[in-house]
C-alpha positions in Angstrom: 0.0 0.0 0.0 2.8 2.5 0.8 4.0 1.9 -2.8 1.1 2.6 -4.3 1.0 5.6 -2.2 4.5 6.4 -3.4 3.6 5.8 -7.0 0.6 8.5 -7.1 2.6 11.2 -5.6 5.2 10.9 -7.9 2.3 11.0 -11.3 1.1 14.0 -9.2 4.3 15.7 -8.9 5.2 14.7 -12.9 1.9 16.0 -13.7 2.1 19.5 -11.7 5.5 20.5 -13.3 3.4 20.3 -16.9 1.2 23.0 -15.0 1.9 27.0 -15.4 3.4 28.6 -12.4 0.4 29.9 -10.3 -1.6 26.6 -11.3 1.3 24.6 -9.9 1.3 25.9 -6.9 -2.7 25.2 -6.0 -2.5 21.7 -7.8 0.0 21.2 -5.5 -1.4 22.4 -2.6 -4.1 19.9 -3.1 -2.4 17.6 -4.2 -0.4 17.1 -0.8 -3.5 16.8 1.0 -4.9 14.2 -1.0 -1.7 12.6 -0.4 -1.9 12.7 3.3 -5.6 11.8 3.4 -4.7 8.3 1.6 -1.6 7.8 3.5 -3.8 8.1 6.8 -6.0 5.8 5.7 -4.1 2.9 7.3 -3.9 4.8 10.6 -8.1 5.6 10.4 -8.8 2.3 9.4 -6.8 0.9 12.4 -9.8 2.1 14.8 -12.5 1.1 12.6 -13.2 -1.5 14.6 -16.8 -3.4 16.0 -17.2 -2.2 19.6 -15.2 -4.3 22.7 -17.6 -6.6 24.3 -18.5 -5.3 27.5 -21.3 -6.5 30.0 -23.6 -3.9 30.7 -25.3 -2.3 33.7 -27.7 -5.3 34.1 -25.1 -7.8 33.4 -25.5 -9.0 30.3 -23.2 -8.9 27.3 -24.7 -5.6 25.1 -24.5 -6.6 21.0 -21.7 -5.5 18.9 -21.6 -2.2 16.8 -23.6 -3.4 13.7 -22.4 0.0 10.9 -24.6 -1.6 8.0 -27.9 -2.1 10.3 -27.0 1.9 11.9 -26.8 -0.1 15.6 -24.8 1.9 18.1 -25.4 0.2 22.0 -24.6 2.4 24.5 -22.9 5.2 21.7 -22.8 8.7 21.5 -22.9 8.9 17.5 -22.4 12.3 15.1 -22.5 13.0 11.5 -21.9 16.6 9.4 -23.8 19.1 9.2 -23.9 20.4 5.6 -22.1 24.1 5.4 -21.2 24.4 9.1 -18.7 21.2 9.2 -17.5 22.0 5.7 -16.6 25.5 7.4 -15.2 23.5 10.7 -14.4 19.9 10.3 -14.8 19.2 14.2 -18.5 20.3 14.6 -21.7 18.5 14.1 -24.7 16.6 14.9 -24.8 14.3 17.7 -27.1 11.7 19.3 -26.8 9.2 21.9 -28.0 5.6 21.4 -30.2 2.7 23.3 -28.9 0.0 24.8 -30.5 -2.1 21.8 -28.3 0.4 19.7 -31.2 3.1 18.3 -30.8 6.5 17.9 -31.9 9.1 19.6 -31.4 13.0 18.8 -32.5 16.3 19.0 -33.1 17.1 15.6 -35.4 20.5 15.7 -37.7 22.6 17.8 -40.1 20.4 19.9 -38.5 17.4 18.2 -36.5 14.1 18.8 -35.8 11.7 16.3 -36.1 7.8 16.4 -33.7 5.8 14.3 -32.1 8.2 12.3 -30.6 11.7 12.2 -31.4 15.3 11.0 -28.1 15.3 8.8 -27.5 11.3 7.6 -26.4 8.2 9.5 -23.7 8.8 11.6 -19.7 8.5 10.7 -18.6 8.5 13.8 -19.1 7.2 17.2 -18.1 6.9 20.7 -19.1 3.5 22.4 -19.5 4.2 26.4 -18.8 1.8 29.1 -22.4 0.9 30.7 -20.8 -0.1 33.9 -19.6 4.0 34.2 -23.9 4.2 34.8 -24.0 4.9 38.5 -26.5 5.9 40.9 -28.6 7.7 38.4 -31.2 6.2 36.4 -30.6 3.4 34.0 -29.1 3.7 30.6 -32.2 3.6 29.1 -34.6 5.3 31.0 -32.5 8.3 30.9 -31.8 8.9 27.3 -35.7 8.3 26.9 -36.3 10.8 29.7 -33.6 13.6 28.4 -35.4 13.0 24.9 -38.7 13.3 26.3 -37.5 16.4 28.1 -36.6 18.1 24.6 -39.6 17.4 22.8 -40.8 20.0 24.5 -37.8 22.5 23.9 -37.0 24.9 21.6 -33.8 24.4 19.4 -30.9 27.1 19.8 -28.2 26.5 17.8 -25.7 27.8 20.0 -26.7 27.6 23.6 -29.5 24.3 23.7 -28.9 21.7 20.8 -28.1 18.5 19.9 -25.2 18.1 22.4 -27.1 19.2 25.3 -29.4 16.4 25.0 -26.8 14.3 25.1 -25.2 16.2 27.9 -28.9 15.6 29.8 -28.5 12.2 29.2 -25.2 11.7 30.6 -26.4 13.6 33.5 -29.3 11.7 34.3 -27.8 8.3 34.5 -24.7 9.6 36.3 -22.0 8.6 33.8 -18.6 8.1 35.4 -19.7 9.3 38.7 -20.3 12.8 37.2 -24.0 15.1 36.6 -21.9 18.2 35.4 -21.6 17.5 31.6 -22.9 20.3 29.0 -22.8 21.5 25.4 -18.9 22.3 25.9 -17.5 19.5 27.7 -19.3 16.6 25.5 -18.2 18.0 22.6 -14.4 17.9 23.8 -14.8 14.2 25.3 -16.6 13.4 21.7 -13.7 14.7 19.8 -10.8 13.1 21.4 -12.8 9.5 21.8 -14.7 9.2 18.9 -13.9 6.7 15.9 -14.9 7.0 12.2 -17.5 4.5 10.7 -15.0 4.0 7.5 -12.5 6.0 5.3 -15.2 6.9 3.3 -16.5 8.6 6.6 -13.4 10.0 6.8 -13.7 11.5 3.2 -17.4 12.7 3.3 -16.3 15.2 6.5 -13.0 16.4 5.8 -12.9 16.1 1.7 -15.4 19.6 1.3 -13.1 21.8 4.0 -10.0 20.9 2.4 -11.8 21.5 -1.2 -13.2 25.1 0.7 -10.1 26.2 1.4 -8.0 24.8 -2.1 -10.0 27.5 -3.8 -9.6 29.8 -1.2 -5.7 29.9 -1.7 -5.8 29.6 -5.2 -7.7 32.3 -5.7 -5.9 34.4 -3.5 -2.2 33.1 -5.4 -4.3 34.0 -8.7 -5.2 37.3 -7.8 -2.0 38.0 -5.9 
């Protein structure tokens, strides 16, 4: 595989040199980044892997991650939002799933979806460990009680969304001994925990902000 990898950069490079001057530059440009998304490949596909097996709160072994059915047990999942991730890769939509692996998110005013999401399936998730549920509620009954909660709430973009439902959830049932989670602090533990469905996952958030700002540059070396 690193051969191949070896073998495109150097028909890209050939090809670039056959390119005038300003063109060269934002062909290559691009070009490294394409470079650098297939040589990570190998590193993104080594954590695309079905969920440990873990027992859960009642005891009892909770099913695997299932990508092709959309099963998450016991995830917090997320997927792009058109526009606002192709601005800033690292923000989304989130939702937190059943035990049974549905999901659950806050996907408008007054509303929370059932098995499926305001913006696609998710490509990425963050499997939690059901024996972190403490002397809350349940796993269960608090998502469905946080989702019930916001079906009567209005959505704010910036202050009550999708990751404070989660955050509600988490609260609820206690997760890791803590009730003080919010908008701000699930995002952060999302980000550095999270794994991507597939490469192609991989692709469909970061390929449009690295396209974004390609033109950006080029347009500023053209106009220089």
């Amino acid at each position: 595989m690193t051969r191949k990898f070896t073998l495109f950069s150097v028909s890209i490079i050939t090809f670039a040199k056959q390119l005038p001057k300003k063109a060269d530059v934002l062909f290559g440009f691009t070009a490294h980044w394409v470079c650098l998304l297939l040589t990570t490949e190998t590193q993104v596909m080594k954590n695309i892997t079905f969920a440990d097996q873990m027992p859960g709160s009642d005891g009892q072994q909770p099913r695997p991650v299932d990508t092709s059915a959309h099963r998450y047990p016991y995830c917090v999942v997320w997927t792009p939002i058109p526009l606002i991730t192709w601005l800033v890769p690292l923000i989304g939509h989130m939702g937190i799933c059943l035990a049974n692996g549905v999901v659950r998110d806050f996907a408008g005013p007054y509303y929370v979806s059932q098995d499926e999401m305001a913006f696609g399936w998710p490509t990425k998730y963050w499997q939690l460990d059901p024996r972190l549920v403490t002397i809350g509620q349940s796993w269960d009954d608090s998502v469905k009680q946080a989702s019930d909660e916001y079906m009567h709430r209005m959505h704010h973009l910036c202050c009550d969304n999708c990751h404070s439902h989660v955050s509600m959830a988490l609260n609820l049932m206690r997760y890791n001994g803590k009730s003080n989670y919010n908008m701000v602090s699930t995002f952060f533990l999302f980000t550095i925990h999270s794994k991507y469905i597939s490469f192609w996952s991989f692709l469909k958030t970061w390929i449009p902000f690295i396209v974004l700002i390609s033109v950006i540059i080029g347009l500023v070396i053209y106009f220089k």
